[in-house]
C-alpha positions in Angstrom: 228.5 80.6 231.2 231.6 82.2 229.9 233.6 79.7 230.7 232.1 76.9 228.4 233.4 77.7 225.2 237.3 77.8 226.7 236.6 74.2 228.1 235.4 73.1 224.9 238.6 73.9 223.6 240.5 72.1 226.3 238.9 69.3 225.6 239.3 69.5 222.1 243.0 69.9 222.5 243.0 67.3 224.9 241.4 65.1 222.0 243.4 66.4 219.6 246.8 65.3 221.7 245.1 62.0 223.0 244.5 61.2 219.2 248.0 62.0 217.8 249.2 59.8 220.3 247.2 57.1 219.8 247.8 56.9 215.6 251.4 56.9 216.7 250.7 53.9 218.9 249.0 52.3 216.3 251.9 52.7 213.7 254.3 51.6 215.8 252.8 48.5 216.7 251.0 48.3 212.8 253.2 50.2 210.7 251.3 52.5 208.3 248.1 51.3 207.3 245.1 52.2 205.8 243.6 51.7 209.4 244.7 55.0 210.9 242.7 57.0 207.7 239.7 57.1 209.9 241.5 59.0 212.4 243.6 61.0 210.5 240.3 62.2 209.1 239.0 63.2 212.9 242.3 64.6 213.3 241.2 67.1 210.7 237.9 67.6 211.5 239.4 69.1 214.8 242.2 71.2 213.5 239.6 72.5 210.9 237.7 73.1 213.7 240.4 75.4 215.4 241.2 77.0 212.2 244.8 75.4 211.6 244.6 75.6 207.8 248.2 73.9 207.7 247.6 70.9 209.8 245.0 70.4 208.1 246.4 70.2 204.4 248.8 68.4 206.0 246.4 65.5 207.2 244.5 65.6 204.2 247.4 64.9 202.4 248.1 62.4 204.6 245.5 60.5 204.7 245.0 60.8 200.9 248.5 59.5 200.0 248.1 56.7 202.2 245.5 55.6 200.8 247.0 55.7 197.6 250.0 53.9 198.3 249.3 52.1 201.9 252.4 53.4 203.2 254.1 56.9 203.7 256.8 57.0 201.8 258.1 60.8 202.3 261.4 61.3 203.8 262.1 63.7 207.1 263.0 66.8 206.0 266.9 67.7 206.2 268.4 69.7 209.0 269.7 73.2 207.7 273.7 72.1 207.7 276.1 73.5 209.8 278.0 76.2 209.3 281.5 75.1 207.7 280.0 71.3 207.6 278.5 72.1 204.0 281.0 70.2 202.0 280.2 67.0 203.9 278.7 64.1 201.6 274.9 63.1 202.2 274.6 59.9 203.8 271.2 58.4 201.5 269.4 56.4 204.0 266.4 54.6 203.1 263.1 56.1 204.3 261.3 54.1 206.8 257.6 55.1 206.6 256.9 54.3 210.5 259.2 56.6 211.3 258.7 59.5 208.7 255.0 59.7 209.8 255.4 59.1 213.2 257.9 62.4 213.0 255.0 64.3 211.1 252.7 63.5 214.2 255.1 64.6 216.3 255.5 68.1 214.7 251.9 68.4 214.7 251.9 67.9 218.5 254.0 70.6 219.2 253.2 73.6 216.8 254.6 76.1 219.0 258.2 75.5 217.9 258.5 77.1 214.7 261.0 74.1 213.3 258.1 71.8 213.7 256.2 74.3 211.7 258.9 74.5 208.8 258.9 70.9 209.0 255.0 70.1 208.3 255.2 72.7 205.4 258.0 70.2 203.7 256.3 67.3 204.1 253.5 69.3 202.7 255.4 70.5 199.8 256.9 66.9 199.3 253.2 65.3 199.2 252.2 67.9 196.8 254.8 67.2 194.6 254.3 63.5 194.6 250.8 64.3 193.2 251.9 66.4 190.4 
């Protein structure tokens, strides 16, 4: 039965993919609440499971900060600016939690893409930060 362990895995991706999509659902009919800890939590146990140590810091800090603050107030990491474009002022915008976390969730769906990655490691870095 060689096969069973690579199903297993399928259908923890599967899970995994199924359950990103349904905390995003929840957010965007919700907005960020305390309600999606539980599966930000089984989100983790998964990726723990497939030995992501990133996304799994990630959730954690996630999770944790939302339940500190019932919201996720951490801005989308900038774009690298464009070359010659460097002198252009920052437009601040105010950060819109729905949106921040639902662009976290996104990155974590697509880990291939090495932006996504950067990205998840600066949300990472700006959760730490908040806790120091």
């Amino acid at each position: 039965m060689p096969n069973e362990p690579q199903k297993n895995n399928v259908l923890i991706n599967s899970k995994y993919y199924k359950l990103i999509d349904k905390i995003k659902a929840d957010i965007a009919k919700n907005g960020v609440t305390t309600n999606i800890i539980a599966d930000l939590q089984l989100l983790r146990e998964m990726v723990v499971a497939e030995n992501q140590p990133l996304l799994a810091k990630a959730i954690r800090l996630t999770f944790q900060h939302i339940e500190a603050n019932e919201s996720f107030h951490i801005a989308i990491p900038d774009d690298e600016p464009i070359e010659g474009f460097e002198d252009v002022e920052k437009i601040e915008t105010e950060i819109n939690d729905v949106e921040s976390l639902d662009y976290l969730l996104s990155n974590m769906g697509d880990i291939s893409n090495k932006m996504n990655v950067s990205d998840i490691r600066d949300f990472v870095n700006q959760l730490i930060e908040l806790v120091d």
